[in-house]
Phi, psi and omega in degrees: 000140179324131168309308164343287164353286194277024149260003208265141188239136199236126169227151173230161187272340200258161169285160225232356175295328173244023141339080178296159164326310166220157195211196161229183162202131213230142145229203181233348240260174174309138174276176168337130157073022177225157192243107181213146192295165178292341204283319165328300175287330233235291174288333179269341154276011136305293168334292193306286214306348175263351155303304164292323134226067184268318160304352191053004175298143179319092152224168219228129181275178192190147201241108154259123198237159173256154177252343162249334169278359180056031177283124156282139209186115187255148175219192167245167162231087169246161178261084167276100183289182208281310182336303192241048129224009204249320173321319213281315170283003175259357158272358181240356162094015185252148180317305190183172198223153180265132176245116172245130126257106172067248184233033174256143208205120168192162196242129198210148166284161207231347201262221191272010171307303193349099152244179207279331190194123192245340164202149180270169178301150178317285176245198194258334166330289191329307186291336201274318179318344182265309167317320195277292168324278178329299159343311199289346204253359193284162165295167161280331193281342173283310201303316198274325167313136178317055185240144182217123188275131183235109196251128173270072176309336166287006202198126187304186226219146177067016178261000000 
């Protein structure tokens, strides 16, 4: 899997409370290592985003960015199982999709590749970079409230 994949950083505009347990984040735009104009990138997330809701299910838009190439990618964040995101992305043609569960977080290939989980985030570094991210996309009046996020560096994430 690309390396790209586990640098990728997620912000959203929405508040994060009515978030489900589990969700994916599917985008449409060019993989890893293909060229397509914005207008390109632009029209297949209208596509997606009319596809999605046309199912009617909870979903969120979400921004995946490099913190080192300053690259953007607008996606969703829906409540999906990995199955039927993995479907939805092999109709749009991607590579592979991100999976939270609870507080597990990992990136699995969607093509014929397709395992239930091809690889977790490396370290805790990864999660937080998603963490951070997420955060970054909060109110300042969410920011300030007494919520305090607590990582068990002893214990894999959903143990």
């Amino acid at each position: 899997m690309h390396p790209a994949y586990f640098q990728t950083c997620f912000s959203s505009r929405h508040g994060t409370e009515d978030w489900p347990e589990r969700f994916v984040i599917i985008t449409a735009c060019a993989t890893t290592g293909e060229s397509w104009t914005d207008a390109m990138n632009e029209a297949e997330n209208r596509k997606l985003e009319a596809v999605l809701q046309g199912r009617g299910q909870w979903m969120r838009a979400v921004t995946g960015h490099s913190l080192e190439t300053k690259y953007l990618e607008p996606g969703w964040a829906v409540e999906l199982d990995w199955e039927q995101g993995c479907d939805l992305e092999d109709q749009f043609q991607q590579d592979a999709i991100y999976v939270v569960d609870g507080d597990a977080l990992s990136v699995t290939y969607c093509d014929g590749r397709r395992t239930r989980v091809a690889a977790l985030f490396p370290n805790e570094a990864s999660l937080l970079r998603l963490i951070s991210a997420l955060l970054c996309g909060q109110s300042d009046e969410w920011l300030t409230s007494k919520i305090h996020l607590k990582m068990n560096p002893g214990h894999p994430p959903g143990a």
